[in-house]
C-alpha positions as CSV (number, residue, x, y, z in Angstrom):
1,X,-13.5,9.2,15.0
2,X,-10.6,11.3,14.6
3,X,-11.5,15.3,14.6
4,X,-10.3,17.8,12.6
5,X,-8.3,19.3,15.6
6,X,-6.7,16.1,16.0
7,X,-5.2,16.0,12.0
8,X,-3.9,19.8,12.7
9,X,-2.0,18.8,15.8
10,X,-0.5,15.6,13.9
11,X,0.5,17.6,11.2
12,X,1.8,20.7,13.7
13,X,3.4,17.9,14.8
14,X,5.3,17.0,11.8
15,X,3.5,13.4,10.9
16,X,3.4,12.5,7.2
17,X,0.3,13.2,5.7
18,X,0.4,10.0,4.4
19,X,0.3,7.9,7.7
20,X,-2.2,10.2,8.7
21,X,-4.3,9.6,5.8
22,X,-4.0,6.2,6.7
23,X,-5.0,6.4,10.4
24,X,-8.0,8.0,8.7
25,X,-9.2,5.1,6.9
26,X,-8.1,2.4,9.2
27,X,-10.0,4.7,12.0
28,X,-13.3,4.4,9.8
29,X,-12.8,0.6,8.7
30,X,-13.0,0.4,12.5
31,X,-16.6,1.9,12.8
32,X,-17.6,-0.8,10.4
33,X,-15.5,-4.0,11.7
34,X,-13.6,-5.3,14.1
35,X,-10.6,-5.4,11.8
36,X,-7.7,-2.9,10.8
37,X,-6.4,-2.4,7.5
38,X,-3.5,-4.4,8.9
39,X,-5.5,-7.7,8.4
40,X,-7.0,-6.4,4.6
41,X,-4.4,-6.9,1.7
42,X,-3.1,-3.7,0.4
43,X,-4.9,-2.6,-3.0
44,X,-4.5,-0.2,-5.8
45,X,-7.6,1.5,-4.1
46,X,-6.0,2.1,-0.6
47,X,-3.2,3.5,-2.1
48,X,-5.2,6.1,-4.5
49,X,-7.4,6.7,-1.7
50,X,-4.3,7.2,0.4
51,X,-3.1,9.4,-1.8
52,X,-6.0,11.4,-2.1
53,X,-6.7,12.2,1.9
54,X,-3.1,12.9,1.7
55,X,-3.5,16.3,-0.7
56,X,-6.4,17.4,1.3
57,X,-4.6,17.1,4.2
58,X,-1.6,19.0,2.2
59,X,-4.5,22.0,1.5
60,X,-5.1,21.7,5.4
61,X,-8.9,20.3,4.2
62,X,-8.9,18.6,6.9
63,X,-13.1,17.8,6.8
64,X,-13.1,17.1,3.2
65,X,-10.0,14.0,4.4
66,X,-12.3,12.8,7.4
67,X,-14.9,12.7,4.6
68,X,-13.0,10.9,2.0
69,X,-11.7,8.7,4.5
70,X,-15.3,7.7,5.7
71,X,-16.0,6.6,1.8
72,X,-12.9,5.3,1.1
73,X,-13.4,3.0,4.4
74,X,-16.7,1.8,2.8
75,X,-15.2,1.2,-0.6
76,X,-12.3,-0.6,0.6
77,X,-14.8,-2.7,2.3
78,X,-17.2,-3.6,-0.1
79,X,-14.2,-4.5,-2.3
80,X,-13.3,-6.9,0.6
81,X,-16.4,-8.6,0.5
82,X,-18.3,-6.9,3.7
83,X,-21.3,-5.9,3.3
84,X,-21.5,-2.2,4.6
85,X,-25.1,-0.7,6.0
């Protein structure tokens, strides 16, 4: 799973919080399937939950985006079809 100390250094770096806030979520879809989001159709509830891990990211919240990423990655799922346990 991506750390907190590894969002800080992407963002020191100058990455988008958006593509980070996707990296996120595709890392946590990952945990739960051997898919990426790549291979899931984009959906109004990626993109909310996008743009959510993105303003925490923005308030450097970085746990509270690992969090929200770990949910939306179960959402997103569940919406898919999977079955998450």
């Amino acid at each position: 799973m991506i750390t907190t100390s590894k969002i800080e250094q992407w963002v020191k770096e100058g990455r988008d919080s958006n593509k980070i806030a996707y990296a996120l979520i595709n890392t946590a879809i990952k945990k739960h399937i051997p898919l990426s989001l790549r291979d899931l159709p984009d959906t109004a509830t990626l993109a909310s939950e996008v743009d959510a891990i993105a303003e925490c990211i923005d308030s450097k919240d970085y746990q509270d985006a690992i969090n929200i990423s770990l949910e939306s990655a179960e959402i997103i799922l569940e919406e898919e079809g999977f079955e998450i346990e």
